[in-house]
Structure formats: C-alpha cells, structure tokens
N, C-alpha and C positions, 0 to 999 in steps of 0.2 A: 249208761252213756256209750259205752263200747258196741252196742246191737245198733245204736241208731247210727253211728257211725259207717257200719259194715254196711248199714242199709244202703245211705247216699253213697257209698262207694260201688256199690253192684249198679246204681241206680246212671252212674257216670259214664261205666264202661259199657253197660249196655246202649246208652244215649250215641257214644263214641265211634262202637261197631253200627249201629246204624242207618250214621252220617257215613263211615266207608262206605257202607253197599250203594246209599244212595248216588254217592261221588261214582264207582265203577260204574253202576248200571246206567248213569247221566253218558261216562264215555264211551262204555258200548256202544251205545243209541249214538252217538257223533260218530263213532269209526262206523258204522253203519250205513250210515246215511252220504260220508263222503269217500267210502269205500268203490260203490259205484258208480258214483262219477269221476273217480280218478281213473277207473278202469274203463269208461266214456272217452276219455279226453285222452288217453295214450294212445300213439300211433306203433305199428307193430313193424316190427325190420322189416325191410326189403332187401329178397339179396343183389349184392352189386354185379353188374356183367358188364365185361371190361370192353369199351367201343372198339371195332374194328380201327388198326392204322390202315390210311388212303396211303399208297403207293403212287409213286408219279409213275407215268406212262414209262415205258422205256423209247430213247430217243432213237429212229428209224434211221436204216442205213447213210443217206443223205447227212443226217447232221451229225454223225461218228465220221464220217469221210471229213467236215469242213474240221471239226475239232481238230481234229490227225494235222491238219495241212497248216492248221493255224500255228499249233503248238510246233512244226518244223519251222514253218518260218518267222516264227519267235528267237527259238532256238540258233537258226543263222542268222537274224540282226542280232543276235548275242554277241556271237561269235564275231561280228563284221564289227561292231562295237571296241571290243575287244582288244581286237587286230588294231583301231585306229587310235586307240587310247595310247595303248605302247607306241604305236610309232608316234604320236604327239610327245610320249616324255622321253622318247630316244631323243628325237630332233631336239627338245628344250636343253638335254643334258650334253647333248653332243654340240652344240651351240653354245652352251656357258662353258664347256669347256673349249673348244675351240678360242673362243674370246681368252681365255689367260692362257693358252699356247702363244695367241697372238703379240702376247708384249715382249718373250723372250724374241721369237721372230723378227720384230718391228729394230729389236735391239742390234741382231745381227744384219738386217739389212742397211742399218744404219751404218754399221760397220763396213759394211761391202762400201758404202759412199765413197767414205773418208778415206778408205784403201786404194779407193776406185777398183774394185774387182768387179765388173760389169757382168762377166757371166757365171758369178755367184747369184749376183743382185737378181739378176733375170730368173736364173733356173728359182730362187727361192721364191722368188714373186707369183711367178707360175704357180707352182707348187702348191703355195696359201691356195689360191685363190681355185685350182682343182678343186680341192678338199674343202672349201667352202662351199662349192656349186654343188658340190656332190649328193645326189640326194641319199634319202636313207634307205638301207638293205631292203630288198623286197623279201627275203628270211624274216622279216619281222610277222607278216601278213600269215605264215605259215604256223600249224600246231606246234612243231618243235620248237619255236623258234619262242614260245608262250613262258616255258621253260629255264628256271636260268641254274646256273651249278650248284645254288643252295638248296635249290630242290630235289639235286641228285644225291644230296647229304643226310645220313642218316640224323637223327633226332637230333643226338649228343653234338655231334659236329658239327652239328650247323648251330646249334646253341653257342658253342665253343666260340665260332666263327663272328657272329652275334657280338656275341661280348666284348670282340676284339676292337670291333668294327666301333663300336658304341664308346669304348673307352678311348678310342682315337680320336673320336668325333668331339668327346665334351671332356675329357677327362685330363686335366692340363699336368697334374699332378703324375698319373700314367707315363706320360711320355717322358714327361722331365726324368723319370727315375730310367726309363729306360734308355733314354739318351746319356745320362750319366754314365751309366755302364760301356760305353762304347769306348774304344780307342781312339788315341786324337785321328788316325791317319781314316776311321772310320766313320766320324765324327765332320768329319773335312770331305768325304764320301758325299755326302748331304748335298754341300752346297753348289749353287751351278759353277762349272766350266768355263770363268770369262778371264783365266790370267791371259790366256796367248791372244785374246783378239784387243783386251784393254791398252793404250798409249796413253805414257801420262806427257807426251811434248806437248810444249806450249803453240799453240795456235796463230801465237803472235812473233815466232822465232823468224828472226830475219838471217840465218846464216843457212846458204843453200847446203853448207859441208855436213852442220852438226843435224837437218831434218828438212827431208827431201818428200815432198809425195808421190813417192814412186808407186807404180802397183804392185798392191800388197794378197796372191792369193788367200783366200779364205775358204778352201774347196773341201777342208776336210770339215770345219764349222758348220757351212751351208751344207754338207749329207748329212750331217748329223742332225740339224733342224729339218730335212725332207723328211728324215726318217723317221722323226717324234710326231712330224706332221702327217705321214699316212697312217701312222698308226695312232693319233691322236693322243698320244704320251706327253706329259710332263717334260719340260728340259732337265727337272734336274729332281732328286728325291724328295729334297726339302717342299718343293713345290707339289709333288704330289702327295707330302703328309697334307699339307696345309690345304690342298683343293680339291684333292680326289674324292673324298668323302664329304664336298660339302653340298647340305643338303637345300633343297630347294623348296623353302616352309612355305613360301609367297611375303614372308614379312623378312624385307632385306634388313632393319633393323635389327629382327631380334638375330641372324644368322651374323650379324658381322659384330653385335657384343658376344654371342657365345666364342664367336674366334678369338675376338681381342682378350674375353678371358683366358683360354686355354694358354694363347699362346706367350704371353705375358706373364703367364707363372710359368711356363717353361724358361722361359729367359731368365726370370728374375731366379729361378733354382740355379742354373747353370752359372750365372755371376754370381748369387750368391756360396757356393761351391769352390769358386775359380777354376773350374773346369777346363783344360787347356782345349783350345780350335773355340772355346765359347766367344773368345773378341772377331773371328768371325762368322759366326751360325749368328748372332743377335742385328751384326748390319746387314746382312742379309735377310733375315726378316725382315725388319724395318725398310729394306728398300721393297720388300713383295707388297706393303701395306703401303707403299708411297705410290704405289704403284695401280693401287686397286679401284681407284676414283680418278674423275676427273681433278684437275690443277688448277684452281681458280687464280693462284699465283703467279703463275706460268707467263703471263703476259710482264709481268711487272719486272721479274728478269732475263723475259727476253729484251726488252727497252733498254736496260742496265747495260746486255750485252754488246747494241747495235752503239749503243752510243761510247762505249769503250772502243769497239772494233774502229770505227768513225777515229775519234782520235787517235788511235795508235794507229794509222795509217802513212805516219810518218816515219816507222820502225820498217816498211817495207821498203822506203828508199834510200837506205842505208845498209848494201847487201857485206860490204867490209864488217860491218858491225861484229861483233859473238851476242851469242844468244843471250835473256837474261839469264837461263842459267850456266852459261858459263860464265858469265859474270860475276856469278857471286862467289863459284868457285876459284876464279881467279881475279880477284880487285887488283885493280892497279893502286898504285900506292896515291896517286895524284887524278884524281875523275877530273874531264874534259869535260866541257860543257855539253857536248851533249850526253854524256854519261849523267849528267846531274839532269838534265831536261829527263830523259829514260824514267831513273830513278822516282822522278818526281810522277812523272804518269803511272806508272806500277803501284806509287803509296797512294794516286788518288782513285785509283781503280779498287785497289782491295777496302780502302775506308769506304766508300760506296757503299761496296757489296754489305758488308760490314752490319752497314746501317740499314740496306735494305733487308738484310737479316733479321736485323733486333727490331724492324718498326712495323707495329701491330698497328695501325688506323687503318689501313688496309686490308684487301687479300692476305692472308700470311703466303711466305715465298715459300716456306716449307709446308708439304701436304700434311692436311687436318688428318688424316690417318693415323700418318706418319707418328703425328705429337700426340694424338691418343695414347697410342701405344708405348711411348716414353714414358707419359706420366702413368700408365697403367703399371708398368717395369718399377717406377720409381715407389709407389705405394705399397706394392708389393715386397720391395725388398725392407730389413729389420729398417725403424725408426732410429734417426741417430747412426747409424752405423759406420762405417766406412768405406764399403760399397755405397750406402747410398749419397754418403757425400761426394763421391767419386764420380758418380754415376753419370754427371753432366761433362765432366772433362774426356769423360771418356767415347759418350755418345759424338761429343763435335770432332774428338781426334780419330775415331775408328769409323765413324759414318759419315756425319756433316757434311766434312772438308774430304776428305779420303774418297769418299762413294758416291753422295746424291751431290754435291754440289760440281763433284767431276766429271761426273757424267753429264749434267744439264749442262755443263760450257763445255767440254769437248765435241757431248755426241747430241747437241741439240734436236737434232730429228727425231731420236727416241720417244720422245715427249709429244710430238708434232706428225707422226707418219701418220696416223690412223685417217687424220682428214685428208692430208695433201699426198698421200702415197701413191696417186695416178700422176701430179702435178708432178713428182722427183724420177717416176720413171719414163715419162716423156721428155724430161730434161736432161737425163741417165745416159738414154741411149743414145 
C-alpha cells in the first residue's frame, strides 16, 4: 500500500512542476512580444530651451522729453490743487467762525443803540464788516503756509496735543472734572464780560429823574469787540471751549448732539457737585444754545411786546409819576386811581407773557435749543434727587426770567440785527 502511494505522490509533483514551466514560459512569450512595442510607442525626452524674453524697444528722446513735462505739470496741478483745497477750508472755517463772533458783536451794537453811543456803533459796524470782506491770506497759496505747528511737533507732542484736542471735542466727562478743579474767581474767568453794558431799567419808566437816556459811552466794550474781530477770537473763553474746536463733519445734526451731549454732562456734574460760579457758567451756556439757531418764536413775542408797549403808552404822559419800581419800593398806604389803573396794566402784562410762555400749540417762545438742552441737564442729573427736582426752579430764576427773557424785552435788536442791521444804521446816524 505504502509504494503505490509514494508512487501517485511523485506522479503529482511532477504533473505540478510542469504546469509551472508551462505558466512561465506562456509569460515569457507575452513580455516578449509586448516588450517591443512598448518600446514602439515611447516617446524619448526632449531637452527644454528656455524661449527668448522680447524686450520692448526703448522709448526715443522725444517721448522721455513729453513723459518729464507731463509728470511736472502733474505735479504743479497738485500743488495748485492743494493750495485751493486749504484756502476753501480756511474760508469755510474762518466763516463759521466769523458767524458766532457775530452774535456777541450784534449784542453790543445793540447796546451802543440803547446807549446811543453812535461812534461806537459806527466804528464797530465798520469793523464787522472789514473783516468780513476781507479776503483770505495770500500765505495760504505758499509752501510754508501748507504747514501748520503740529507738524513742527515731534511724534510724542503732537500725540499729547491730539488727545487734548479730541477729549475737548467729545469728552464731556474731561472737562466737567477739569472745570471742577478751578477757582470760583477762575470759574467766573469763563464767562463773557456783559455786567457793565447790561440795564435792568424798565423800558416803560415814566420818571425823567430815576432813568434818563442820556449817552452812554461804550468805547472800551466796542475795542474789545474790534479786537476779537481782527483777530477772529472768541468774546469770551466759554465760547471758545464750546466753538473753537467744533468740527465741520457736513452733518449739522450729528455735530450739534455731540455738543448737546458733552456739554450737558458738564452742567449736570457741575449742579450736581454744587460747584460754586456753577448758577452761572449753566445760564450762560443755555443762552450760547438759545442762541445758535434761528427763533421761530421770536415773532410771537415781539407781538406781546408792541401791544404792551401800545397800551402803556399812557405811563408816558404822566411825567410826576415814580417809576414802577419805585413804587413798589415805596407804596403809599392809600393807591389813587391811577396807581390801581398802573397796577392793573403791569398784572395784565406779566399774566400774558406768562401764558405765552407755558403755551405750546404754537412756535415755542423759548428756543428749541435752548429746551433740548434743559431736558438733556435734567436726565442726566440722579433720578429723584434734589437737584433734580430743583432743577426747574432754578433754570426760570437764574435764566428764564434773569437772562433770555431780559434780554429779548430790553435789548430786542439782539435777536433782529442780523437782517435789518443796514435798516438801524441808516436810522443811527
């Protein structure tokens, strides 16, 4: 059993080995055969040579000459460019400001009126109107003149400078702390210069003894107005925190809430503080912002005022009379009839006003400015507090009554000069 077994076993491995050879010598004969045509069908490198770059011609004397001439007189419409840009935003800025020089101005030429000081009136009228005509520096047009002192400032300091400028401009919270720090007497510094030209007599006083309109020089007022006017300064400091830096975005809305912000928390820190000279640094603002727009109220009491002046026109022919106020300082014990007629006109005068005051279906009498900026004051100060419950007694006793309502009935022109100021100095002189 064992032999025939070994036998089919040789019989297998030899069958095995000779399907191999047949398998290899099958693949020979195929690599064979597609040996040479793989070696057919290959393409053999070529080496690569790198194409010439074409150079452009060079451009001939002629067109180096126009290049040259062109690029200078590129170069000077730059410059002319330049030159006319600045003087556009000197003129814009030297013209907005100009315009809020013009209110203090308009104020004391009003003043000159009433005084009748004629060669105040004149010399300041000239003056304006110099400095209006005047054109701008021909220095602007010059290289130096391109130039301004921030440029002459090293890195640091003109950053410094920067900063100060920028925290004046927006930073309402800046000022208020720095203005806290000041002395009342530096504090009072600030504000304009109107105690010696302001009268509080009454307009309607029939006694020649107690209020005469005699003329009243105003010579040192009116140089001091020349001199803010040639040199296009501010009347008073206050005025140049509040305008000298304000900027010219093209969008007067967003320029006159960033104001109304700043300066509205400077106010409301200052009252809320109790800061003494603060009762008045805050009517003083409020009169720059009553100030800053047109008055659409403005007609409704001057109406009030022609038709009071109208009926108390019987207080003029009664020169024995005393004034109301000396009246009140001296009552007689027993009023005469026409003490009780007087009387009666005075209570129907001020109830008027009163009401044209409190009555909102119209114009308001007081400038929309103005009331922005109260209620901006008011919200800013704590809720509840006592300042701000205050806040309204205080605004009618230290402004209202005291400031804008005094001014519009005593120095009516103030309000009025800007249109008819040729119309009062042909009348003037």
């Amino acid at each position: 059993m064992m032999p025939v077994l070994l036998d089919q076993g040789e019989m297998l491995g030899s069958t095995f080995e000779s399907c191999r050879e047949d398998g290899a010598t099958k693949d020979d004969e195929a690599h064979s055969k597609t040996a040479p045509e793989a070696l057919q069908t290959r393409t053999p490198l070529q080496p690569v040579t790198p194409t010439p770059t074409l150079l452009p011609p060079l451009p001939d004397l002629p067109q180096i000459s126009r290049v040259l001439r062109l690029q200078k007189y590129q170069r000077r419409r730059l410059w002319d460019l330049q030159a006319e840009l600045r003087s556009m935003q000197l003129a814009t800025s030297r013209n907005a400001r100009l315009a809020k020089i013009a209110r203090s101005v308009h104020r004391t030429m009003a003043e000159c009126i009433r005084s009748e000081d004629k060669s105040s009136f004149v010399s300041l009228f000239s003056t304006f109107h110099d400095v209006a005509d005047e054109p701008v520096d021909e220095r602007a047009h010059t290289a130096e003149a391109q130039s301004t002192f921030l440029d002459r400032l090293s890195y640091h300091h003109r950053a410094v400078v920067l900063k100060l400028l920028y925290q004046v401009h927006s930073d309402g919270a800046f000022i208020a702390d720095r203005l806290a720090a000041f002395t009342h007497r530096e504090l009072l510094a600030l504000l304009p210069d109107r105690g010696p030209t302001r009268s509080t007599a009454s307009v309607l006083d029939s006694s020649r003894s107690s209020y005469s309109r005699v003329s009243q020089q105003l010579g040192y007022v009116a140089d001091s107005q020349m001199d803010s006017l040639s040199s296009l300064a501010f009347g008073s400091a206050l005025e140049t925190l509040v305008f000298a830096i304000d900027g010219h975005s093209g969008n007067l809305a967003t320029d006159e809430s960033r104001a109304l912000e700043v300066w509205s928390t400077v106010c409301a820190h200052l009252i809320a503080i109790q800061k003494p000279g603060s009762e008045k640094l805050v009517p003083a603002v409020l009169d720059l912002w009553a100030m800053s727009t047109a008055w659409p109220g403005r007609q409704r009491l001057e109406l009030w005022m022609l038709q009071v002046l109208q009926r108390g026109a019987f207080l003029l022919e009664q020169p024995s009379k005393h004034s109301f106020r000396m009246r009140i300082q001296v009552r007689p014990a027993i009023p005469a009839q026409d003490d009780l007629e007087i009387e009666a006109f005075y209570a129907d005068a001020v109830n008027e006003l009163l009401e044209l005051l409190s009555d909102v279906s119209g114009a308001t009498v007081i400038p929309q400015p103005a009331l922005d900026m109260c209620h901006a004051i008011w919200k800013k100060l704590s809720p509840g507090s006592g300042h701000q419950r205050g806040l309204s007694r205080f605004l009618l006793t230290r402004w209202l009554f005291s400031s804008f309502v005094l001014d519009a009935v005593v120095l009516p022109e103030v309000r009025d000069l800007t249109c008819h100021e040729a119309r009062y100095l042909a009348d003037f002189i």
